[in-house]
C-alpha positions as CSV (number, residue, x, y, z in Angstrom):
1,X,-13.7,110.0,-77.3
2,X,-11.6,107.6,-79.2
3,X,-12.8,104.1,-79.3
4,X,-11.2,101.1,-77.1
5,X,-9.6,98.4,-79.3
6,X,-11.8,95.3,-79.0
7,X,-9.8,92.0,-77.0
8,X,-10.4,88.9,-78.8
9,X,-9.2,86.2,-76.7
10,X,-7.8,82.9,-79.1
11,X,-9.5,79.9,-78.7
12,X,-7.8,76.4,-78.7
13,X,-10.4,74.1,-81.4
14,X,-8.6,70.7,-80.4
15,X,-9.2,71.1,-76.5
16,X,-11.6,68.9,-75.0
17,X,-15.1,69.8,-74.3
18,X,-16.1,70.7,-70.3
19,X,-17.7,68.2,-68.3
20,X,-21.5,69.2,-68.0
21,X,-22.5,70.4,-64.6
22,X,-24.9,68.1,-64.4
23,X,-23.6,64.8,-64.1
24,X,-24.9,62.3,-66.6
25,X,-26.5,59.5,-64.3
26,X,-28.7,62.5,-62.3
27,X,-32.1,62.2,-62.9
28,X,-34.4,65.2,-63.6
29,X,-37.3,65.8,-61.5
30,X,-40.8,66.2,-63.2
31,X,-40.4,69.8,-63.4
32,X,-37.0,69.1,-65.8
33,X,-34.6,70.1,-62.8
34,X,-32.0,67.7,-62.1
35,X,-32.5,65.7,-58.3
36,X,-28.6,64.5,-57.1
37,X,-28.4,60.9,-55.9
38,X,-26.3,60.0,-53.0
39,X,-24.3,56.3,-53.3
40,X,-25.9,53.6,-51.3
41,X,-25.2,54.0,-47.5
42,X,-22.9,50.7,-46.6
43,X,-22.4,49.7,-42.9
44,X,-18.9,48.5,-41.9
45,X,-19.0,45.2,-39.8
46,X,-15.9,44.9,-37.7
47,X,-13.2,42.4,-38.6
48,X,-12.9,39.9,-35.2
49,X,-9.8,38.5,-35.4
50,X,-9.4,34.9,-33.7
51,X,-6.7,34.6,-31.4
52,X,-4.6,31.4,-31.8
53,X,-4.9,28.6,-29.1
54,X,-2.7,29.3,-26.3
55,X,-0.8,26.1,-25.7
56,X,-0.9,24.5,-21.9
57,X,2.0,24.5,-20.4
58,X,4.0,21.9,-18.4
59,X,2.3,22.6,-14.8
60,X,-1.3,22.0,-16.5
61,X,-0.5,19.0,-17.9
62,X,1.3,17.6,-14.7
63,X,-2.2,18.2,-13.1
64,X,-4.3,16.7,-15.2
65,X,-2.1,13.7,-15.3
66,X,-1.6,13.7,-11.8
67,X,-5.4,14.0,-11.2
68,X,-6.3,11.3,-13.5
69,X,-3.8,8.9,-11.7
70,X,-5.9,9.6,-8.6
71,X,-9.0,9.1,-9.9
72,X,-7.8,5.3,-11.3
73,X,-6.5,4.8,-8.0
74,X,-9.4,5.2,-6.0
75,X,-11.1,3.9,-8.2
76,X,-9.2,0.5,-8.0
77,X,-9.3,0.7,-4.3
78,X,-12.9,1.2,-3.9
79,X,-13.3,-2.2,-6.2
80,X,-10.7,-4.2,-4.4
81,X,-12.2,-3.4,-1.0
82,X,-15.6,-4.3,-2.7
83,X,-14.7,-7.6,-3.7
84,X,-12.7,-8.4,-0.2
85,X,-16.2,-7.4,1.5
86,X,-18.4,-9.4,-0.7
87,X,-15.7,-12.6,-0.2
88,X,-15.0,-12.3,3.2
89,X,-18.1,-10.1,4.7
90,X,-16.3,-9.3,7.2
91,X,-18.1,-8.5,11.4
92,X,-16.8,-6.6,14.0
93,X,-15.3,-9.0,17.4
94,X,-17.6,-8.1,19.9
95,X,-16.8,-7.9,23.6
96,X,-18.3,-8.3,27.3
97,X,-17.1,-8.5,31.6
98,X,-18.1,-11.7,32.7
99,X,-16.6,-11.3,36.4
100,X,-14.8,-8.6,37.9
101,X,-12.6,-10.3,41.4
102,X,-11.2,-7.6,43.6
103,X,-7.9,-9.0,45.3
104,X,-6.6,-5.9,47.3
105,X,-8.6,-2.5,47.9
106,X,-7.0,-0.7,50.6
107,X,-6.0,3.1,52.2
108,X,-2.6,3.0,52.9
109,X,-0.4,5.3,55.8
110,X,-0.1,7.9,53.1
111,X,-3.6,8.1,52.0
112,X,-2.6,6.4,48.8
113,X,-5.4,3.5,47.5
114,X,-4.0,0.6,46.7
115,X,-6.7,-1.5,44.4
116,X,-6.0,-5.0,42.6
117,X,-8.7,-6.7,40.0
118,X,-9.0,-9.3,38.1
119,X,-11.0,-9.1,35.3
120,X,-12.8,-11.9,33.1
121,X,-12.9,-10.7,29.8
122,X,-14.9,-12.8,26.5
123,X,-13.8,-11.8,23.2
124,X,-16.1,-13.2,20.3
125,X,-14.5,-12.7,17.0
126,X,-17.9,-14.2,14.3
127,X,-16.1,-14.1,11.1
128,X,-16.0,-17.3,9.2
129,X,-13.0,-16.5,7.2
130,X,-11.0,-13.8,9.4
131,X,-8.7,-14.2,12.0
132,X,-7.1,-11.7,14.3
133,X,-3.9,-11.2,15.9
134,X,-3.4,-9.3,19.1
135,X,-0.6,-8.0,19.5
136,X,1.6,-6.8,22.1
137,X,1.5,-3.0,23.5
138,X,-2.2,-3.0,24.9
139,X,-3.4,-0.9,27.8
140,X,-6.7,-2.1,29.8
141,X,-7.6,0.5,32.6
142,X,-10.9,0.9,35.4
143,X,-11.8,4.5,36.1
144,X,-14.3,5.6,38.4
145,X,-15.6,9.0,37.7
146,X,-12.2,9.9,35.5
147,X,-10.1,9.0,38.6
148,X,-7.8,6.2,37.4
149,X,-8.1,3.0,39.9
150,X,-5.9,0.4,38.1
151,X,-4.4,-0.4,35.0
152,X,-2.4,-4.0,33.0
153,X,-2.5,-4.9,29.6
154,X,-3.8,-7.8,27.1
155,X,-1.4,-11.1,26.5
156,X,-0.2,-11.5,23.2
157,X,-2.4,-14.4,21.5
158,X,-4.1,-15.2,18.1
159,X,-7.8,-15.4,17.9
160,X,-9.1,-18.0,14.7
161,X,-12.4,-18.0,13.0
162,X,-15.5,-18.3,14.9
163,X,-13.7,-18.2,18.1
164,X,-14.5,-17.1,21.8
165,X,-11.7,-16.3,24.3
166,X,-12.0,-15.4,27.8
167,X,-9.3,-13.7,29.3
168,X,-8.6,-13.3,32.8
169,X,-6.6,-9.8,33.1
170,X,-4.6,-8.9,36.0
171,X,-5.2,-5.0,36.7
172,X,-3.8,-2.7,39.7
173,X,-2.7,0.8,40.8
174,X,-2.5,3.5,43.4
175,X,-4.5,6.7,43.6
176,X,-2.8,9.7,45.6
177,X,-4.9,11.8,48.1
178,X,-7.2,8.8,48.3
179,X,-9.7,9.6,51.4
180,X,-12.2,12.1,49.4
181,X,-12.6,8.9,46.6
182,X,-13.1,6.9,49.3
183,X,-15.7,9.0,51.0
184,X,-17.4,9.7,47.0
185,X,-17.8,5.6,46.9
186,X,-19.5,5.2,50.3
187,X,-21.9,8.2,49.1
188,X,-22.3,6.6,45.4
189,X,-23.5,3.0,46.9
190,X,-25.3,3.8,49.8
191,X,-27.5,6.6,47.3
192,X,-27.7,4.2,44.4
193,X,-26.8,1.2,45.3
194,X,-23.8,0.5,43.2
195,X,-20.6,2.0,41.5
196,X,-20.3,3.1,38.2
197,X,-17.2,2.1,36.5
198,X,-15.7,2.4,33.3
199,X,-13.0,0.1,32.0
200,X,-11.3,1.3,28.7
201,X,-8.8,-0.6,26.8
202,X,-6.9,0.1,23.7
203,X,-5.5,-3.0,21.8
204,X,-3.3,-3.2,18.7
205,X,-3.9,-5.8,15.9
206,X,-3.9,-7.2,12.8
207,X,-6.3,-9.1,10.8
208,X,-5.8,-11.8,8.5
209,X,-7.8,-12.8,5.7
210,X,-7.2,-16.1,4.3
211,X,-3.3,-16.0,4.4
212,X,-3.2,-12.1,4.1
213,X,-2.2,-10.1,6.9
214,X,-2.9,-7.1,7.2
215,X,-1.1,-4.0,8.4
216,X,-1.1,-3.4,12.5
217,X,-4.4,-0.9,13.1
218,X,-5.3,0.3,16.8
219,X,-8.9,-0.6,17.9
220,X,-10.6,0.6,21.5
221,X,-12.8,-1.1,23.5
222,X,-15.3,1.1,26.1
223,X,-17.4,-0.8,29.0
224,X,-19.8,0.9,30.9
225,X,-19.9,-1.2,34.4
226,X,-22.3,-1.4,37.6
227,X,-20.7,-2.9,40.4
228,X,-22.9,-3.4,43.9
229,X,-19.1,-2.6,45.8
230,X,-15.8,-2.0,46.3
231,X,-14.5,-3.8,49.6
232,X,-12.1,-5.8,50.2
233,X,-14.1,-7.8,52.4
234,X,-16.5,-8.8,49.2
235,X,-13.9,-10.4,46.9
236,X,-16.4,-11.2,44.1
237,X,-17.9,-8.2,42.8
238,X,-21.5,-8.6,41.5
239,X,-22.1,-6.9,37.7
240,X,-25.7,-5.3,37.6
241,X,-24.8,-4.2,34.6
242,X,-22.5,-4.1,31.6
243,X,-22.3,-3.1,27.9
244,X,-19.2,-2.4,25.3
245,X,-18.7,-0.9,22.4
246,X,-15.6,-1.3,20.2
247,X,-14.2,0.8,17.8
248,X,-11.5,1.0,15.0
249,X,-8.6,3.1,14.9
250,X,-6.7,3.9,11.9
């Protein structure tokens, strides 16, 4: 058997060595084998990006200006009507029936009551330094039980400081389908012994402090009334009892 020709494969001298397998910086165990390192584990914080200031817009600022306003404005009222109270201390007028007169109180054909009063009214206004106006456009009524006996208003007059008035009111009306109120008042004072009436009265007026007047408010007046009767024989009632309240009406 004839002999193969041996291969010789040419080797290139300048080419540059191959890397070792083992890398350089790998350590060798104590046995002399090589132990492989790992790079150093590196934890990735997220990047928070800041979001640029939004910018308010024309609404927001109208509010907050608006509100501000408001704020200095009640403000300034809340020290104005501070000071007027500590200059002027200012008292509510205070009210009372002194004599109630009955002039007509009668059933007529129709069974319609006719009643007329006169009432004697004292208003006590105990300010040193206010004064009040009354003004036209009052209404001064007497109920008994609701039901609506007569009605007039308050003259027109000014009232100064430290001042009492008495005011004799002229007051009358007609009740329709009159004989069952007329029955219910023989029944209240021969039970009780007197009538209950209320007289209400609303009165506008103005108030002057110093030589400020002020704007035109409403104020009511409310008084609770025991009267021993209601004839027209008796034409001076007798008051058992009487209290009034007043109160302000903006």
């Amino acid at each position: 058997m004839a002999d193969q020709p041996t291969k010789i494969h040419p080797v290139d001298i300048e080419a540059p060595p191959t890397a070792p397998l083992m890398p350089s910086d790998a350590s060798k165990s104590d046995k002399g084998d090589p132990t492989q390192q790992y790079p150093p584990i590196r934890r990735t914080i997220p990047v928070i990006h800041s979001k640029p200031p939004k910018k308010r817009g024309c609404c927001c600022r109208f509010f907050c200006w608006t509100l501000t306003l408001l704020l200095v404005l009640i403000i300034l009222i809340a020290a104005t009507a501070g000071i007027l109270y500590l200059v002027f201390q200012p008292k509510l007028p205070k009210y009372s029936i002194n004599r109630l007169r009955i002039s007509e109180f009668r059933l007529n054909q129709d069974s319609s009551l006719y009643a007329r009063f006169t009432v004697a009214i004292t208003a006590r206004n105990p300010n040193k330094k206010i004064g009040i106006y009354y003004e036209n456009g009052s209404h001064i009524s007497v109920y008994y039980n609701n039901t609506k006996l007569s009605g007039g208003s308050l003259p027109k007059f000014y009232q100064g400081h430290q001042n009492t008035t008495v005011l004799d009111v002229d007051l009358s009306g007609q009740t329709e389908n009159a004989n069952g109120l007329l029955t219910a008042l023989a029944q209240q004072q021969q039970q009780q012994g007197g009538i209950p009436l209320n007289l209400k009265a609303t009165v506008p007026v103005r108030v002057k402090l110093g030589k400020l007047k002020l704007m035109k408010v409403k104020t009511r007046v409310r008084c609770n009334l025991v009267v021993d009767s209601l004839t027209a024989s008796n034409s001076l009632i007798s008051i058992r009892t009487s209290s009034c309240k007043f109160r302000l009406r903006l």
